[in-house]
N, C-alpha and C positions, 0 to 999 in steps of 0.2 A: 533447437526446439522447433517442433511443427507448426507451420503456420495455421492459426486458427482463425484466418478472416475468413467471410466470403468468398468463393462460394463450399472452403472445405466444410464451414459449419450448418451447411441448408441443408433441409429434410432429403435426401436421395430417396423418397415413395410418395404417393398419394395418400392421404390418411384416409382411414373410413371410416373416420366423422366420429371417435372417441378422443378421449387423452389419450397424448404420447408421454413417457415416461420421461424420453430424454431429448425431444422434439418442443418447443412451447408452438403456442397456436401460429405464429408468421414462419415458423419451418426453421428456428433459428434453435440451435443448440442452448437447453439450459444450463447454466451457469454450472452447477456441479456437474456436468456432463460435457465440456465442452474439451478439454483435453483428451478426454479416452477417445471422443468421437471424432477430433484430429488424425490421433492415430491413425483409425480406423479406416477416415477415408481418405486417407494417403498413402494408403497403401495400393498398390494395385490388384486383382483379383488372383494372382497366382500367392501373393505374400498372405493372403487370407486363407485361403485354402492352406497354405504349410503351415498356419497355426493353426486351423482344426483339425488336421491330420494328427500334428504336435498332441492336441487334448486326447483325439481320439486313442492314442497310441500309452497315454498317459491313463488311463481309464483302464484299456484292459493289463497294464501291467500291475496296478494298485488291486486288480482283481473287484472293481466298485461294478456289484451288478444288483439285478432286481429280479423279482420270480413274478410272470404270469402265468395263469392257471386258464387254460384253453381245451374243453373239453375230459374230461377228465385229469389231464397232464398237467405238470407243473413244468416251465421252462426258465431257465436263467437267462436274462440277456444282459448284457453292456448297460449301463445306465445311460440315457440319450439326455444328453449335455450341448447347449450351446456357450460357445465361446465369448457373444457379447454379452458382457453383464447387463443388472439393470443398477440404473443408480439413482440414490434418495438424497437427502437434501439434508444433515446432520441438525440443522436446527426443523427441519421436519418432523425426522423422527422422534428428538426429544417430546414432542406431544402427545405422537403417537404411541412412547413407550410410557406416558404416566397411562392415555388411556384403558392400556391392557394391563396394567397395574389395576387400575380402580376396576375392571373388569372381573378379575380373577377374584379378586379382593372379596367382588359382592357374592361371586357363583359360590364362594365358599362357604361366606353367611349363610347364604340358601340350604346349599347340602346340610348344613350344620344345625338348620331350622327343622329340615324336612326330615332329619333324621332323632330330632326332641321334640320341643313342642308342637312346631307345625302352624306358625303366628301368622307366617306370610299369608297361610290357606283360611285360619279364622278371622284375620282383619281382611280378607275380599282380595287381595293384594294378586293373589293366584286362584283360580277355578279350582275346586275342589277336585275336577273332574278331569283335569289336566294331569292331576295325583295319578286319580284313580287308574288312567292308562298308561302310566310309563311305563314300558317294558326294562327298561335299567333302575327303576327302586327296587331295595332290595329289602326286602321287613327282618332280614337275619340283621341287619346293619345298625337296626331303631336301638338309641339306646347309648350307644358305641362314642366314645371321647376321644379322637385320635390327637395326640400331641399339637396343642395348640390350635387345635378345631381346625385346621386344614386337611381338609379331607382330598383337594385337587392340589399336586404339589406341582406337575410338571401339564401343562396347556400348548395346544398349539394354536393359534385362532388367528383363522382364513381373513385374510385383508383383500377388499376389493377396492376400486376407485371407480367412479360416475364421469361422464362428460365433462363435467366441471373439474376435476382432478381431487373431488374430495373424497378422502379415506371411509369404509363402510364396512364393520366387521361381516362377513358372509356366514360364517359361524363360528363356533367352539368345537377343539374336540380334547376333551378330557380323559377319556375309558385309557388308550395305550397310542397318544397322538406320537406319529414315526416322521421321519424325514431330517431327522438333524444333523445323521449320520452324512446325509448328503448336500447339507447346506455347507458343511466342514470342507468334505471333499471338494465339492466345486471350490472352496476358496483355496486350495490346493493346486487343483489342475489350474487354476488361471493365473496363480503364480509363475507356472512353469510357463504359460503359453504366452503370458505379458510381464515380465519379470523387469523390462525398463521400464513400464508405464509403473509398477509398484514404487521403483524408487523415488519420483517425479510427484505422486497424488498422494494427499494424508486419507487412505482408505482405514477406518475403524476394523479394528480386527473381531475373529468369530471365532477364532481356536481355543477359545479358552471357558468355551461352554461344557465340554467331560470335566475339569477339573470345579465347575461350580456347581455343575448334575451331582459329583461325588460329593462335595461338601452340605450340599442340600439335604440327602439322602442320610448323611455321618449327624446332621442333628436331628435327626429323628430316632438315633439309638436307646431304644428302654436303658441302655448301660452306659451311663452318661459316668464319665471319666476312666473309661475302657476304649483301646482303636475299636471301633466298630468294624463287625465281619460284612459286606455289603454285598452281594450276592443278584445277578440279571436272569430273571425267570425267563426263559422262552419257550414259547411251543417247540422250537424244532425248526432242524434244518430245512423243511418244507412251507416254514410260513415266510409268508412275500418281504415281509423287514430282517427274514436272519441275518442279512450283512450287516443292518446296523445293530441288530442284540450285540452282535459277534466284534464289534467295530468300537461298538460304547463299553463293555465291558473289557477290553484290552485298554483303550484310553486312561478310565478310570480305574485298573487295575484292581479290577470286581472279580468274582466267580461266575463263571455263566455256565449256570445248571438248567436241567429239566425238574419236573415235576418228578420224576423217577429217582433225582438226585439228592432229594430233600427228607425228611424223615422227621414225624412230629412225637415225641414217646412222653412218656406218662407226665411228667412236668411241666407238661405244654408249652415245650420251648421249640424251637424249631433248629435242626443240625444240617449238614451236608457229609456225603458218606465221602471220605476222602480215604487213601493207603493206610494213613496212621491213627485211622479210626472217626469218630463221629467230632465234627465243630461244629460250636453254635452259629448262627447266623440268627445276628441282629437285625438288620436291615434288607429287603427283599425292595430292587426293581422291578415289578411284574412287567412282563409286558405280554399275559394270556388276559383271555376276556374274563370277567366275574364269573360265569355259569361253568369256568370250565378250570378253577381255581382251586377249587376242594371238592370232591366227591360224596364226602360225609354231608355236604352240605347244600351244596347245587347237583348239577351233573350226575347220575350216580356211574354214567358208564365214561364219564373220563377218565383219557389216560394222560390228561397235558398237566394236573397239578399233582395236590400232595396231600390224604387224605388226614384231616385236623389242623390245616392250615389257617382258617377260618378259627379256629376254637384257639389258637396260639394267639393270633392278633386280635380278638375280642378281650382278649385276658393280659392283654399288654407286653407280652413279651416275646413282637415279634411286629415291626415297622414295616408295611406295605404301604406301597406308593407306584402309582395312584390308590386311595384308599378304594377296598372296594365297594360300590354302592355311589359312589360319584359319578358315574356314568345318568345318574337322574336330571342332571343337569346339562349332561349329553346331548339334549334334545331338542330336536328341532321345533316343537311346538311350544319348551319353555323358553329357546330363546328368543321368540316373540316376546318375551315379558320379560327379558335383562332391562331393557331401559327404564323399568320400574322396578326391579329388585334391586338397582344401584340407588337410585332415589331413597327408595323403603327403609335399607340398610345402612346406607354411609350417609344419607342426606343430602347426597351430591345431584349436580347433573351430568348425566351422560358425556363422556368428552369421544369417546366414539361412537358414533352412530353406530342402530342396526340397518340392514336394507328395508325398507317398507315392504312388510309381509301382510298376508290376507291369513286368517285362522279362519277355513273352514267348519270349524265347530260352532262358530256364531253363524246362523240364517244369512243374516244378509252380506255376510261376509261369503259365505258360501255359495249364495245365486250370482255374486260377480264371479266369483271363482267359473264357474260352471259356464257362465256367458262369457267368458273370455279364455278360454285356456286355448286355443287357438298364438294368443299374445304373452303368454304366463310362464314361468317355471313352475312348477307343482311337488313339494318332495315328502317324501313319506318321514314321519318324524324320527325312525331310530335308521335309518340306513346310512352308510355312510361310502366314499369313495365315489359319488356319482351315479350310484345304480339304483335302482328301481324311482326315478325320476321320471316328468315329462317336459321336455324342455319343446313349449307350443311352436313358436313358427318352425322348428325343426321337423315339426311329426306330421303322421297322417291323420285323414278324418277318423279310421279305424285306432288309431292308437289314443284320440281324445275319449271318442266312444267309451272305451275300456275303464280311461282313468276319469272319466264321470260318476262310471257305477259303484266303482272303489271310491271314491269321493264321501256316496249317496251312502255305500254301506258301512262306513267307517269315517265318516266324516272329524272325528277327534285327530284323525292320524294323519291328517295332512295338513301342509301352509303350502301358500303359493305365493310367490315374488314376479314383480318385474323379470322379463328380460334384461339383463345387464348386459350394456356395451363396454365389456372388459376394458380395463386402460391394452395398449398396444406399447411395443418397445422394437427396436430394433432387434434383426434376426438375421443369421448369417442362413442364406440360401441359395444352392448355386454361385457361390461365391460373393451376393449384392447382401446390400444392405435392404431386410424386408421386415415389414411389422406384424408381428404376432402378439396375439391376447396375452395376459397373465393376470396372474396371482400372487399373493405374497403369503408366507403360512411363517410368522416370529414366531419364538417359544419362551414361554416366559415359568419363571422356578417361584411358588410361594412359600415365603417364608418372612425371616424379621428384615432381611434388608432385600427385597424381591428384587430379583435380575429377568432383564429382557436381552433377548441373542441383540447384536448391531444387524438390524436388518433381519434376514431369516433365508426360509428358502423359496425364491423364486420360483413357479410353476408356469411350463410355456405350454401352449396347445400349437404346436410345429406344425396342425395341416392348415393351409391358409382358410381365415375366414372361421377355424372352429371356434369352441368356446371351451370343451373341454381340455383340461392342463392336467388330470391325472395320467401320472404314468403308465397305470395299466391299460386305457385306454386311449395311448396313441399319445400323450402329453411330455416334455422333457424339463429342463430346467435351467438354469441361469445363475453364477455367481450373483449375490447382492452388495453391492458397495454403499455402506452409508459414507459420504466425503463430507468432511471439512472444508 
């Protein structure tokens, strides 16, 4: 067994002055952490390198890649994988997995409000005017019953941590939340790469998230006491998640079609054209956006859905998930007001925070905004992936300039947050042990017995000092261990 005293269990970096994940504040390894990070640092710098060689070598043989889009091109790379995990604290997460329970729980009330009566908006509860601009409501939707009022069945929602180490949801993403595909895989490659430390620590497992996505999906079939046909919508081999459509639908032993695959004829039921002619398909995992789902009814020059698709699941005989029209909740200016639509709805109090945001649509919200973006994040309410953001002490005076006048002229469409001093974890670089930002992104399934993943997927910003952890721009990722 490796020795875990002094000094293999002290910090090897200087912090910079946030929480450490697997560090507590005297540099001494946290209790869930303090085995893997014996390993770690007992090893010397050649036996760490031939384990991330190990991953690296493991990665492109599983074929786990990701597509950036750089100028007009689309490029497949390697998915960028660090070898040290981050690890959570098993009676931690139990807290954090009721939170995003009650989370889900209320976003669904909401959808389900804002798509009938609309009580939240006549008891004061929401700005009417908050309504009025979302670019994801969808008025085809008003009206629409989906099986047991869950309209959002499958959530992914961004966990951050503060200074102090407390948990702070960053946001929701509801519309077609990806990345699970690769929260699986890492706990894959780190089997192969630490395969004694497995035997040694009670690590809660993640592989068993396709077979409860399947069963999630299998009770929402209009043909209850029939195998449901369950069927993975994707745009195409050109959108940046095909590895995981293509990943999740072999797991769950789904159909993964296009929108060209699908066929809705006069009984408004929906089929897939197979050799031996037309099957129904019960249940649809979309993962294309709303606008670009039915042509008869959004889009009219798409070619990514299936034209009456729309008209089959209005009429019930034909389960979509996420439903569409749940992207209203998508938003970053309503989720300023989750920690009152959990109140509103369940009666509860918030068990996750939000981050302390400013709504520029309020004046004086807005003049702090404007006098401080220099110190701010600032994010446009429907964008997603880190882009069209200003993240202040990062920018220039000309890039504040800009996102003032866009402020001024659309003031409904932006919040602005603190700077967050990401928690930090350790990071294999150069061979040492270095500390990089992260994130954490669980995925949770609604239904009657809700499931949260054990942990989720880790997001690392691998240039020293960034903050951004998305893949596309420069971020990798990290097996999660929830331990015992």
């Amino acid at each position: 067994m490796v020795d875990l005293s002094p000094p293999t269990r002290a910090k090897p970096y200087q912090s910079p002055g946030c929480y450490d994940e697997l560090f507590d504040s005297q540099g001494v390894a946290r209790p869930a952490a303090a085995e893997l990070l014996g390993y770690l640092q007992g090893w010397p710098a050649e036996e760490r390198e031939a384990r991330r060689l190990a991953a690296d070598l493991a990665i492109q043989a599983m074929g786990i890649t990701f597509t950036v889009y750089s100028e007009g091109s689309a490029i497949d790379r390697a998915w960028p994988f660090d070898i040290v995990p981050r690890v959570i604290d098993a009676r931690e997460w139990q807290r954090a997995r009721t939170g995003l329970v009650q989370r889900l729980t209320a976003l669904n009330a909401f959808i389900a409000d804002i798509y009938d009566r609309q009580l939240v908006v006549r008891d004061g509860v929401l700005p009417r005017d908050v309504l009025a601009q979302s670019m994801n409501f969808r008025p085809q939707c008003v009206g629409m019953r989906p099986p047991g009022d869950i309209w959002a069945h499958i959530c992914g929602s961004d966990l951050v941590r503060d200074a102090d180490g407390s948990l702070f949801v960053l946001e929701d993403n509801l519309r077609v939340p990806s990345g699970v595909a690769y929260m699986v895989e890492n706990r894959l490659i780190c089997k192969r790469v630490f395969p004694e430390i497995f035997e040694r620590m009670s690590i809660l497992p993640v592989d068993e998230y396709p077979s409860e996505l399947l069963d999630t999906l299998a009770q929402l079939s209009p043909r209850p006491g029939e195998t449901p046909n369950v069927a993975l919508l994707t745009p195409g081999i050109y959108n940046s998640a095909y590895f995981e459509h293509a990943w999740l639908a072999g797991q769950m032993g789904a159909e993964l079609v296009q929108g060209s695959d699908l066929v809705v004829t006069d009984d408004d039921c929906v089929y897939t054209r197979t050799v031996f002619g037309l099957q129904r398909v019960d249940v649809i995992y979309r993962r294309v956006d709303d606008l670009f789902l039915d042509p008869e009814t959004f889009n009219r020059d798409s070619m990514l859905g299936t034209p009456g698709l729309m008209r089959a699941w209005l009429k019930g005989n034909v389960a979509l998930a996420n439903a569409p029209g749940a992207g209203v909740a998508d938003d970053k200016v309503v989720y300023a007001f989750v920690p009152q639509l959990i109140r509103y709805y369940l009666g509860e109090e918030p068990i996750l925070p939000n981050v302390p945001t400013y709504l520029c649509m309020d004046p004086k919200q807005r003049d702090h905004v404007l006098a401080n973006l220099d110190q701010l994040v600032v994010k446009p309410a429907n964008e997603s992936g880190g882009y069209g953001m200003l993240v202040g002490p990062r920018s220039s005076a000309e890039e504040r300039a800009v996102f003032a006048d866009l402020i001024r002229a659309r003031p409904g469409n932006y919040i602005a947050q603190p700077t967050l001093a990401l928690s930090t974890t350790p990071t294999l670089v150069d061979g040492e042990l270095a500390p990089r930002h992260v994130d954490l992104r669980p995925f949770i399934l609604a239904r009657e017995d809700p499931y949260v993943t054990m942990g989720g997927l880790t997001r690392v910003a691998l240039r020293e000092g960034s903050l951004v952890v998305n893949s596309s721009q420069g971020g990798g990722s990290k097996d999660t261990w929830v331990v015992e």
